[in-house]
N, C-alpha and C positions, 0 to 999 in steps of 0.2 A: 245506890249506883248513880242515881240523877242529880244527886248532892252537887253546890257548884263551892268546891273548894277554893277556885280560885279568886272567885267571891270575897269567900273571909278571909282569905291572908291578904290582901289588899284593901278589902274594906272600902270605902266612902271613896278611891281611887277605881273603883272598878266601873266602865263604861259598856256601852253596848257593841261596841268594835273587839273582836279575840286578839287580833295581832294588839294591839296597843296595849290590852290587858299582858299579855305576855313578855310584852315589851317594862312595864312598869312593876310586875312580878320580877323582871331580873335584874332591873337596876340595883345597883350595889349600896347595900343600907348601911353608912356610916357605920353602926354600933357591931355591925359584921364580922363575928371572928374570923383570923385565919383560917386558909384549910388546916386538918389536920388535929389531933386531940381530942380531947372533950369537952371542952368549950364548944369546938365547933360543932362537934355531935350531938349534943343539947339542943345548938341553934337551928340543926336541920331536922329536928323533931319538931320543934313550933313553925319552920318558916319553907322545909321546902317539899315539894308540893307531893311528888313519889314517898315521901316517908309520908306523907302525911295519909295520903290516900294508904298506906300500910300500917296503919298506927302505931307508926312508930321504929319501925323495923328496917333498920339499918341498912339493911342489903338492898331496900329497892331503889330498884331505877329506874329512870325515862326510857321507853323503847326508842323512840320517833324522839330526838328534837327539834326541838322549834326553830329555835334560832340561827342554824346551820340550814335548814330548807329556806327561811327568812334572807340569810344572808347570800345564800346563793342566787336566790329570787332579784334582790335589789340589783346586785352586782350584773345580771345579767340582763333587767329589764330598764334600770336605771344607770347604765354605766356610767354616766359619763362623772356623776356623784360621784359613785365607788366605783372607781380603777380598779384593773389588776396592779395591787401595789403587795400583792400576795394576800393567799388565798386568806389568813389569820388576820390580817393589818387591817382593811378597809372593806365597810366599814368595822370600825371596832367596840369589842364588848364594854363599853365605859356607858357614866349616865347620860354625857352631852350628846354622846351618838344617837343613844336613843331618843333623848330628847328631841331632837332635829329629825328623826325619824318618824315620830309621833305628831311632831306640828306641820308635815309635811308628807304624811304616807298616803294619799289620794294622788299626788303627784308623780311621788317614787312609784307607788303600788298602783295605778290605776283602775277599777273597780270591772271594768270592761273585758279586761284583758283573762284571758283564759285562763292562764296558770294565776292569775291574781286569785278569779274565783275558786279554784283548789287549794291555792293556800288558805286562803279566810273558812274551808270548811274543813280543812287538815286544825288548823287553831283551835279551832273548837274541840275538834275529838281529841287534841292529844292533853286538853287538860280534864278529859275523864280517867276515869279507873282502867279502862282500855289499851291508854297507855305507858302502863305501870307493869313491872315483872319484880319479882325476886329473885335477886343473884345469888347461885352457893354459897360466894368469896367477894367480897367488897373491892377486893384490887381490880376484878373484872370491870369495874368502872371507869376504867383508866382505856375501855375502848372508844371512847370518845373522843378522845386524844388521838387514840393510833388509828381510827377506822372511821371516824364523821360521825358515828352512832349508827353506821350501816346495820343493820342485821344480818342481811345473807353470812359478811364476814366476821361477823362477832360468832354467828354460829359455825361457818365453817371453820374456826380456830377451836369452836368446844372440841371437837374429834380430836381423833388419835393424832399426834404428833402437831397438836394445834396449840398457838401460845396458850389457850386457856383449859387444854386437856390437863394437867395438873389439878387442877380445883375439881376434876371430877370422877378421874382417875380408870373408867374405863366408858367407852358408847353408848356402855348400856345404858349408863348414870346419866348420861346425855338426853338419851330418847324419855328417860323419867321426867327428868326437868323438863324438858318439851313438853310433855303430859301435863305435868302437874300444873304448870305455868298458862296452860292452855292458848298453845304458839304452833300445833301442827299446821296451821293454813303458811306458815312460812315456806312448808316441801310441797313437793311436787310424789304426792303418795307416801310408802312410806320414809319413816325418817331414819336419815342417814346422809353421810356426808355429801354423797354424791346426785342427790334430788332437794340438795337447797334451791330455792328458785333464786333467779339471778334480781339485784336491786330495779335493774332497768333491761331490756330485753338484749341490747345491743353488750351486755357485759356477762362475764362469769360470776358465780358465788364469792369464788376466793378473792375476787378482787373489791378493791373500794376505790373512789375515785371522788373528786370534788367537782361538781360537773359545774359547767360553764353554760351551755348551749339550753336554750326556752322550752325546745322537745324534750331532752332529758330531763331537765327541771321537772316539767310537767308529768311525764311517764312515770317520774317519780314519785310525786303526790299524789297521784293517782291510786296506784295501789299500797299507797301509805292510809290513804282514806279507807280504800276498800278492806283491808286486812283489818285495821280499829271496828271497821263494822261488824267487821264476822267475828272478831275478839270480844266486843261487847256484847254477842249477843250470846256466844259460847263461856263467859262470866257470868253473864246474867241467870243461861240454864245450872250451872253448877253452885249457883249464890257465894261467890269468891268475893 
C-alpha cells in the first residue's frame, strides 16, 4: 500500500516535490502509442499509473486528477500566466507547458498560499492506491472529458436514467460497486442517488463545474484530501 509507484515509472526523474513528479509522469513520451488498440493497452500496463497500482487491469481509473485541480489552481492563483483563453487551452497539456511549469512552480504555486499547501498534500495522496477504483466498463473513462473527473457526477450518472446507468443495469448493481470499490464516504448515509454529497458545498451532485474562484479551488481539495484518507484507510482494513 506504501509502495511509491510513482517512483519507478519515472525513475532517476523522480524528486522530492509531488506536483513536479506528477507533472513529469505525464509529459508525453515520444515512443507513446495512440489512444486506442492494443498497442496502447500494452503501453498502459507498463507506464500508467492506475493500471499499474491494479496489476494490470484495464478498467482502472484515477478517482481525483491531478492535473485538472493543478490547472485550475495555476489559472486562478497565477492568472496573469494563464488566462482565461478557455478552460482546456491554457495552460496546456504539452511537454514545454510543463516544463515552464516545473522550472518555475515556486513562483506560479507559491509554497505559503493556502490552497498551494492542499494541493502539494492532494499530490501526494493521489499517487497512492487511494486513489484508484475499478470501472464496470472502460468507456466510463470518458468522464473526464464530460465531468472534470468530478465524482459527485460521475456517480450521480451511475443511477437510473444516468449516462452511465447502462454499464450497470439497475442501483442495486450501483450500491455493489460503491461496496466493493470501497467509496461509501462519497454519500451522505445511505447510498443512493439522492445523498451524493456535493463536490463543494455551494453546488449540487448532478452538477460539474470548472471552478475558477481560490475558495472553491480550495473546498475543493480539501475534501479531495480528506475522502483519500478515509479511502486509504478503509483499503488498508479490507487488504484491497
Amino acid at each position: 500500500m506504501s509502495e511509491n509507484k510513482i517512483k519507478n515509472i519515472i525513475g532517476t526523474k523522480y524528486t522530492d516535490n509531488p506536483i513536479i513528479n506528477y507533472l513529469i509522469y505525464l509529459m508525453l513520451d515520444p515512443e507513446q502509442p495512440s489512444y486506442g488498440g492494443t498497442t496502447y493497452d500494452e503501453w498502459r500496463k507498463e507506464n500508467d499509473l492506475d493500471v499499474i497500482w491494479l496489476n494490470g487491469d484495464l478498467h482502472a481509473d484515477t478517482i481525483f486528477s491531478v492535473w485538472i485541480p493543478l490547472k485550475m489552481s495555476l489559472k486562478s492563483i497565477a492568472g496573469d500566466t494563464f488566462s482565461y483563453k478557455g478552460n482546456r487551452r491554457t495552460p496546456s497539456k504539452e511537454n514545454e507547458c510543463f516544463k515552464d511549469i516545473i522550472e518555475n512552480i515556486n513562483h506560479y504555486l507559491p509554497r505559503e498560499h493556502a490552497l498551494v499547501k492542499e494541493l502539494y498534500q492532494f499530490a501526494e495522496l493521489a499517487s497512492t492506491r487511494a486513489n484508484v477504483m475499478r470501472l464496470p466498463n472502460r468507456q466510463m473513462q470518458k468522464r473526464g472529458f464530460f465531468y472534470f473527473d468530478q465524482m459527485p457526477k460521475t456517480l450521480y450518472e451511475c443511477f437510473a436514467e444516468g449516462r452511465f446507468n447502462t454499464y450497470f443495469g439497475s442501483d442495486n448493481a450501483v450500491k455493489e460497486w460503491v461496496k466493493e470499490e470501497k467509496m461509501e464516504m462519497f454519500f451522505d448515509g445511505s447510498i443512493s442517488r439522492n445523498t451524493i454529497k456535493p463536490l463543494i458545498s455551494r453546488m449540487q451532485a448532478s452538477n460539474c463545474e470548472w471552478l475558477k474562484e481560490s475558495d472553491d479551488i480550495l473546498e475543493m481539495l480539501v475534501q479531495y484530501n480528506e475522502i483519500l484518507r478515509i479511502r486509504s484507510e478503509a483499503l488498508l482494513r479490507s487488504k484491497v
